[in-house]
Each structure stands twice: as C-alpha cells, then as structure tokens.
C-alpha positions in Angstrom: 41.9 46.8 -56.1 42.7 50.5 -54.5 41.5 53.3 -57.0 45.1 54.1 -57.7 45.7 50.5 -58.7 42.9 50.6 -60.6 44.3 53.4 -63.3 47.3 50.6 -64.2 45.3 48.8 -66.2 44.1 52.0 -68.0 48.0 53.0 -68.4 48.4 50.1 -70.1 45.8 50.0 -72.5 46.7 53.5 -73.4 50.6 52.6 -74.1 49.5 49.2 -75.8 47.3 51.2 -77.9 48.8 54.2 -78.8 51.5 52.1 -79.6 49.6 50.7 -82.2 48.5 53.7 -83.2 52.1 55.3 -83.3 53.2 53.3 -86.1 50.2 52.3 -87.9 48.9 55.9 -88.7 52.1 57.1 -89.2 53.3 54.2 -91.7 50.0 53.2 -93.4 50.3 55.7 -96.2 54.0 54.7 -96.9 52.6 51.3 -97.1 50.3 51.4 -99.4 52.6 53.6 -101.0 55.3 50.7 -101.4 52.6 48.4 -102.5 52.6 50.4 -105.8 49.1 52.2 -104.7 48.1 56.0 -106.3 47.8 59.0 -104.2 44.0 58.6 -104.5 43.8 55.1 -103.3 46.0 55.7 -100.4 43.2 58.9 -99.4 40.6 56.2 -99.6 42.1 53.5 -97.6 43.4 56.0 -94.9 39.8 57.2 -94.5 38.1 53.3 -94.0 39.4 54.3 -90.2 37.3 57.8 -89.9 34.4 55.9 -91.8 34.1 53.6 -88.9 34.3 56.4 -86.4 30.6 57.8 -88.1 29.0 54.4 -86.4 30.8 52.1 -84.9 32.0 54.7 -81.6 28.0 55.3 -80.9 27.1 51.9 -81.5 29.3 50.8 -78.7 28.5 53.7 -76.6 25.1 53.2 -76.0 25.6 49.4 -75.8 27.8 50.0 -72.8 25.7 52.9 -71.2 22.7 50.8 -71.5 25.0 47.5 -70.0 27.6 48.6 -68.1 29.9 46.1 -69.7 32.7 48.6 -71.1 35.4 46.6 -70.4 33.8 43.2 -72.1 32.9 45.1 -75.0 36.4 46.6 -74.9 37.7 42.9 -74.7 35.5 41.6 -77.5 36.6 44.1 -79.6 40.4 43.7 -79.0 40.1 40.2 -80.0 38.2 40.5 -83.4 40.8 43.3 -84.1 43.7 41.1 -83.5 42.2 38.0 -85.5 41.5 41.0 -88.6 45.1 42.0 -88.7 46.0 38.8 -89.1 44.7 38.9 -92.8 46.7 41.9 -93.5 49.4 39.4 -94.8 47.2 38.1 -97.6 47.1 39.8 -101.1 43.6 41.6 -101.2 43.9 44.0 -103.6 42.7 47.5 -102.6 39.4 46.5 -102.5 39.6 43.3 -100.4 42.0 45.2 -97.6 39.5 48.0 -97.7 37.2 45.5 -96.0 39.6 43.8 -93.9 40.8 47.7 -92.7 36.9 48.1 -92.2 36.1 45.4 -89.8 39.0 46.0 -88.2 38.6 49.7 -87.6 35.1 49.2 -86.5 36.4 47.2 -83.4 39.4 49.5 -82.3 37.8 52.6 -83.4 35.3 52.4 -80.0 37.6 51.5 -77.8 39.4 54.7 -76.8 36.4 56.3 -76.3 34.4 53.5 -73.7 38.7 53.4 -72.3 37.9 57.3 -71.7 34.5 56.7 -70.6 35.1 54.4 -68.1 39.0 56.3 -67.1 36.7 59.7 -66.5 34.7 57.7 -63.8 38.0 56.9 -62.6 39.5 59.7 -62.1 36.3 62.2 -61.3 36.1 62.9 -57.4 33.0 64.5 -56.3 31.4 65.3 -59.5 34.7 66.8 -60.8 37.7 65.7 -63.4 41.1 65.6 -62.1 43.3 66.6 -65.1 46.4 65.8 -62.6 45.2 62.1 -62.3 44.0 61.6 -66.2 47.4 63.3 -67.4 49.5 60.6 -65.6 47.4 58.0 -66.9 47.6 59.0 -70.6 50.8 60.0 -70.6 51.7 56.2 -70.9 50.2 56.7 -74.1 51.6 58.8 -75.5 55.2 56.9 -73.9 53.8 54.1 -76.1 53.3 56.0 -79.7 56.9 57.8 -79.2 58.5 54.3 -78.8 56.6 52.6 -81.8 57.4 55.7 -83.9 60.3 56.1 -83.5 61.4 52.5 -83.7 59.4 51.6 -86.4 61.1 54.1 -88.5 64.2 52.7 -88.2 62.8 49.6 -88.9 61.1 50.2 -92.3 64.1 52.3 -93.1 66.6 49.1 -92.6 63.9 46.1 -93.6 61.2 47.9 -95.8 57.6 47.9 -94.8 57.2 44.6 -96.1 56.8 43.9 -92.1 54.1 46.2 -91.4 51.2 43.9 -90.8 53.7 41.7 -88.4 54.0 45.1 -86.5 50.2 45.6 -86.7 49.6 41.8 -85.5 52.0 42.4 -82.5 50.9 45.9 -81.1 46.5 44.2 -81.4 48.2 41.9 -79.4 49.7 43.8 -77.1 46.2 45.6 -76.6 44.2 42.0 -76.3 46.3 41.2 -73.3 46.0 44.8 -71.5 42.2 44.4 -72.2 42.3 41.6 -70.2 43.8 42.9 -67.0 41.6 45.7 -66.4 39.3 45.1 -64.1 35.9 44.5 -65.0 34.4 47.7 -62.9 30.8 48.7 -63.8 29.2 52.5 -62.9 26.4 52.5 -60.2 24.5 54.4 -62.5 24.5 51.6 -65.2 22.0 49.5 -63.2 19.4 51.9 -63.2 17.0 50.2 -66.4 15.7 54.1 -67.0 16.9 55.6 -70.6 18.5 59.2 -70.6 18.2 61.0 -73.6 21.4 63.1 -74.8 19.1 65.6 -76.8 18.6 68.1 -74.3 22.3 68.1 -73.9 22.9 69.1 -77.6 20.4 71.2 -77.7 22.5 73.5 -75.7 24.5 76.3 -77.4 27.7 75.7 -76.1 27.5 72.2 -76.4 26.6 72.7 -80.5 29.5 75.7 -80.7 32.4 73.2 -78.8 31.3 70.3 -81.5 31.3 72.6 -84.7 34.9 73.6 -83.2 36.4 70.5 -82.4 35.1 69.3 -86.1 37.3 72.1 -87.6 40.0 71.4 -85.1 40.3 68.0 -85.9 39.8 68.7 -90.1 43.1 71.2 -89.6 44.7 67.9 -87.9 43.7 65.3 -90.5 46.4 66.8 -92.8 49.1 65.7 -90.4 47.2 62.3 -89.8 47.0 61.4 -93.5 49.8 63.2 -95.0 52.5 64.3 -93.4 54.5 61.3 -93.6 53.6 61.3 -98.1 54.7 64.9 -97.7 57.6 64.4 -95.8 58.7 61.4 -98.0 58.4 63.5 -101.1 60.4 66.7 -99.7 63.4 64.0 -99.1 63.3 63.2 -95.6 64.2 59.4 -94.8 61.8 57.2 -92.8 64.2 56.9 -89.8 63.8 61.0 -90.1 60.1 60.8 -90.6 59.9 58.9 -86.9 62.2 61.5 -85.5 59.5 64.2 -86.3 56.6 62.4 -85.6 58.6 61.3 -82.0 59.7 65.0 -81.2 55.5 66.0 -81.4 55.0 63.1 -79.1 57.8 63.9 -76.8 56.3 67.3 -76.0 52.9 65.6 -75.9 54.3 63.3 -72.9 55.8 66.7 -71.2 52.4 68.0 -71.6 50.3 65.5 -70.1 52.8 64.6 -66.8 52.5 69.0 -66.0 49.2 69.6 -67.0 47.9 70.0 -63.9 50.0 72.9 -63.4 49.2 74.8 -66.8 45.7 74.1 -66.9 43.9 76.1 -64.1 45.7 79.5 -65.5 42.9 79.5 -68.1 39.3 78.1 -68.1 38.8 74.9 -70.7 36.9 77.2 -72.9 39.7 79.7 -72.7 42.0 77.1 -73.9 39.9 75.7 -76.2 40.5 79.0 -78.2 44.2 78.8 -77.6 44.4 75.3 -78.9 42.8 76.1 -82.4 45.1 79.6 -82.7 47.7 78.0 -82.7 47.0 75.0 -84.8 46.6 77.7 -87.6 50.4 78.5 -86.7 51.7 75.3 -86.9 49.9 74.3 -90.4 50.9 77.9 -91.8 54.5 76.6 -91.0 54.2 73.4 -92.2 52.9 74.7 -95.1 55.3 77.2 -96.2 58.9 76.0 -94.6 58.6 71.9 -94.2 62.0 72.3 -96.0 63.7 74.2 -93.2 64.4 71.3 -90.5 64.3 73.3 -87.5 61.1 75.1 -88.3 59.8 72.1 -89.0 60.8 70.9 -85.5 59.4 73.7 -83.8 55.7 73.5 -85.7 55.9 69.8 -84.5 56.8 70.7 -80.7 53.0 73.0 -81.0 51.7 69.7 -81.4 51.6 69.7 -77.2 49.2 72.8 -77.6 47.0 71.6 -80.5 46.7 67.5 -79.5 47.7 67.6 -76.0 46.2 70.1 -74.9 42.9 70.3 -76.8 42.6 66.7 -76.0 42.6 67.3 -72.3 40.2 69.9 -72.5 37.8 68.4 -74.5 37.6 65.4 -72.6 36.9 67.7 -69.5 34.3 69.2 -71.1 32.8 66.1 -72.5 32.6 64.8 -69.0 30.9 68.0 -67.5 28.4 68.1 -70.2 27.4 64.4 -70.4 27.7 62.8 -67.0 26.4 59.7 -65.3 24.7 57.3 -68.4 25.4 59.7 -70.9 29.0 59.3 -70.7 29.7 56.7 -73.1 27.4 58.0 -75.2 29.4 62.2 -74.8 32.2 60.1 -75.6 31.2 58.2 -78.8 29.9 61.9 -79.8 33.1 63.3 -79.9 34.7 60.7 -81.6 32.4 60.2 -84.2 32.2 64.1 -84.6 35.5 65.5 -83.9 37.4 62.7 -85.6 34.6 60.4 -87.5 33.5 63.2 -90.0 36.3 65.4 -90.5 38.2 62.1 -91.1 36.4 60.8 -93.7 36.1 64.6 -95.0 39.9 65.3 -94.5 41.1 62.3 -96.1 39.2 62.4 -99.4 39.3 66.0 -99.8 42.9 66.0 -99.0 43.6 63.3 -101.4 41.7 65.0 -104.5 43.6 68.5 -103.6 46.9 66.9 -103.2 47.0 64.8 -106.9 46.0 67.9 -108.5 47.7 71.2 -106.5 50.5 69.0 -104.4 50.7 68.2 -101.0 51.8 71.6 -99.6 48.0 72.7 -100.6 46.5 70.4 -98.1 48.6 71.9 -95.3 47.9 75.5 -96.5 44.0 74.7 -96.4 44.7 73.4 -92.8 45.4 76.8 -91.9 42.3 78.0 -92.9 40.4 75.6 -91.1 42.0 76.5 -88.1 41.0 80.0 -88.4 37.4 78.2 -88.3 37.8 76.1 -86.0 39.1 79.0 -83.6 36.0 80.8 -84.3 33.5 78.8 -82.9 35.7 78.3 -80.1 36.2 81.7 -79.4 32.0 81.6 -79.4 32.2 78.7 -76.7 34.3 80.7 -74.7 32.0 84.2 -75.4 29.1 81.8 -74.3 30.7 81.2 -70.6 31.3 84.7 -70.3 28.9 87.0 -72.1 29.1 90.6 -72.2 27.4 92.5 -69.8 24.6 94.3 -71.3 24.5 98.2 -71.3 21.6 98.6 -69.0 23.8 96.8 -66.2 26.7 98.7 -66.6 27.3 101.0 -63.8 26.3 104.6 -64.1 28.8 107.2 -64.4 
C-alpha cells in the first residue's frame, strides 16, 4: 500500500471515531439528565471518561512502544469497547453504569493517542511533521463529529434519548470495522529490544512549561466538554439547537484543519501555543456573560478553530519533536493522560460542585481564569525558544 493509501485507513478511524465522540460527549449529560440523574451524579459519570485517561492511555503506550503492535492493540480495544456498549441498554443504576462507562472508557480512551502515534510516523518525512498531510487526515474527523452532532440532535429532539446507547452501539461499531482495515504497519524502531527512558525528556523546561499549559488549556475546555450542553438546555435552547452550536464549532474546526498548512508557518508552534490559550479566555468570557445572545454565542463557538483546532495541531507537533522514535507512543499517552486525563477528572467534579451551588454560568466564568493560566505558561514555552538576549551581548552604543 502506497504511503498515501496508507493515511485512508487513518481517515477513517478518525471520522468513525469522532463520530462517536460527536454525539456521545455532547449527549451524555442530557442522558443522564433524562434518566432522572442530579447535577452531581451527571459530574461524576462524565468524569469515569478522564478517570481512564490517568492510566489506561500510558498503559497502552508503552505496551505498543515496547511491541510495535499499535494497530492490534487498537483492534483489541475497539472490540471490548463495542461488546461494553452493548450493556448500556440494561438498568444499572448509577453505580453499575459507572463501571460499565469505566471499562469502556479504558479501551477507547488509548486509542486516539496510539491512532496519532502511529499517523505521526505517517506523515513525518525526514525527521519532520507535515501539518499539510495530518490536517487532511483529521479533518475527516472532525467531518465525522459535525455529522453525528448535528444529526443526533435532531434525533433526540424528535425520538428522546431513550436511543442513545443504540447510537453509542452503532458508532463502536463503526470504529471496530475501520480498526480492521488499517494496515497492520510496525515502526523500524520498535524492533530494537533496548528501553528508552522518557525522563530526560521531561526533565526539560520547555517540555515541563508546554504540559503545565496544555493542563490549564484543556481545564478552560472541560467546561464546554461537560457542560455546555446542561447550560445550554437550561438557558432554553432546544436539542436540535444544541447540535447546531456544537456543529458550527466543528465546521470551523474542519476549515481549520484542510488550510492549516497555510496559517501555520506565519507563527512558530510555541507562538501559537500562546495564541491558542488567549483566546480561549475570550471565548469562555463570552460564553460566560452573553450565552443568551445567539449570535455571540455563535461567534465564541467559531474560536473553537483557534482553541481545539489549532492547539491540537500544535501540540501534536510538538509532542512529536520532543518524543521521537520509541518514545512516541509513550509522548502521546503523556499528553492525553495530562492535558485531558487530569484536568478531566478535575474539571468535571469541580465543575459539578460549583455549578449545583453558584449555577452553571460560574463554571464558564472560572474557565476564563484558567485560560489566563494556561496562557501563562505558554507564553513561558514560547520565552523559552527565544530568550532575551542578555545585556552584556547587546551591542555597544
């Protein structure tokens, strides 16, 4: 299979997958919500998925640096998933589909990251990423989430959500079979028996700064991820309207990733990086204070092409210059479990304790202020690639 045939595969894991993802996050807390579940109990259910991201993304990481065998891990993991949602149609109570959510978090939760792992090898030529290539591939992801999004809103808003797991059985399905037709490449690297160590690699500064941003990042995001739709659905907004939003974010996303390649060299990654998080502290200061006013709402949802798309991008690029070769699964893994593992788990909880007792708006507000952090230590990232030069250098007058 030619290189560029090759990247199909990847395309379609990434619109199988995202498609999942575009109505499941979107349409859990609404769920859970029409099953009669508190604000509380919704938090703690949302955040089974970051929970997973704390082990499960490193665990299968460094299984698949150490074996080579991303794509059979990424297969084995499709078909638990799959054979998990199945149960969603049972009657658990909160604490039975809190376990059945857990096991089958712990199996999709890895498999973006080996998918990006293994896609990065892909698409690097000579040592370096091509953002041009990687846009085009995850693109189709992002094709997939505005579909399901969209649709499913309509959906719930005509039938109910009483069809969610169906939706969720489908979409795991959809991802077994794309699993299944990537081909089953290995990295020469992967044969070598020698261990390499990742310390050294966070040890450095700008490796410790780029973490500690994309975990504030992230946290400003989780109040979108979690909330937005509960928000949304308590300000009035149908479900059908609910997709629209959620589609229009996507949409710009999609725009985003087919001309990044254009965009992208204008500014170094680090330079961006600090771009990304500014204006994520825009977009939750207007979420915050006008949600009611449609078409600022629209425009705070079309930043979400600088704060996801964007940042994404970037981050992945500089996950792959950092932690090359073996250590790529494991770079990966890092950033999930980090980036979206942590301030998941953190985001959800916190967000659910602040919202029962000051309202929903408050988590949104706090966002802000998290972006101002997270913007921060990238701006330090970015001061690390280009310090100041020092008095004593500075030419004489």
């Amino acid at each position: 299979m030619t290189p560029r045939r090759q990247l199909w595969p990847f395309a379609a894991l990434s619109a199988s997958y995202f498609g999942h993802i575009g109505f499941f996050n979107p349409y859990l807390p609404l769920w859970l919500q029409d099953m009669g579940l508190s604000l509380l109990t919704i938090s703690v259910l949302t955040a089974v998925q970051a929970t997973t991201r704390l082990f499960a993304p490193y665990a299968w990481g460094a299984i698949s640096d150490r074996t080579g065998e991303r794509v059979k891990l990424l297969r084995i993991g499709a078909g638990v998933a799959f054979v998990c949602a199945c149960f969603l149609w049972g009657d658990w109570g909160p604490v039975g589909l809190g376990v059945v959510l857990l096991l089958m978090f712990t199996h999709t939760s890895a498999m973006m990251p080996m998918s990006e792992a293994a896609m990065a090898h892909l698409v690097s030529q000579n040592g370096a990423f091509d953002t041009k290539r990687y846009g085009r591939v995850r693109l189709w992801g992002s094709m997939g989430f505005l579909l399901t999004v969209f649709v499913a809103g309509a959906w719930f808003e005509a039938f109910g959500m009483k069809h969610f797991p169906g939706w969720t059985v489908f979409s795991l399905g959809a991802v077994l079979l794309s699993v299944w037709w990537m081909p089953d490449i290995k990295e020469a690297a992967h044969l070598v028996v020698e261990h390499v160590s990742v310390g050294p690699v966070l040890r450095q500064k700008p490796v410790q700064w780029f973490f500690a941003s994309t975990f504030f990042h992230v946290l400003s995001h989780i109040g979108i991820y979690v909330f937005f739709s509960l928000y949304l659905n308590s300000l009035g907004y149908s479900k059908t309207m609910i997709g629209v939003l959620w589609a229009v974010s996507v949409a710009v996303e999609v725009v985003w990733f087919f001309t990044q390649s254009r965009w992208l060299p204008r500014l170094s990654l680090t330079a961006w990086l600090v771009a990304c998080s500014a204006v994520m502290v825009l977009r939750m200061g207007l979420t915050a204070a006008w949600a009611d006013v449609l078409w600022i709402l629209l425009l705070a949802q079309m930043l979400h092409a600088i704060t996801f798309a964007t940042h994404h991008t970037v981050c992945i690029a500089l996950i792959s210059q950092h932690f090359a070769g073996r250590l790529r699964g494991r770079g990966q893994a890092l950033y999930t479990v980090i980036a979206y593992g942590f301030p998941g788990v953190l985001g959800a909880l916190l967000g659910g304790l602040i919202s029962e007792r000051w309202g929903l708006q408050s988590v949104f507000a706090l966002s802000s202020l998290t972006g101002v952090v997270a913007t921060a230590a990238a701006y330090r990232v970015w001061r690390l690639q280009h310090p100041r030069r020092p008095l004593s250098d500075a030419p004489a007058a």
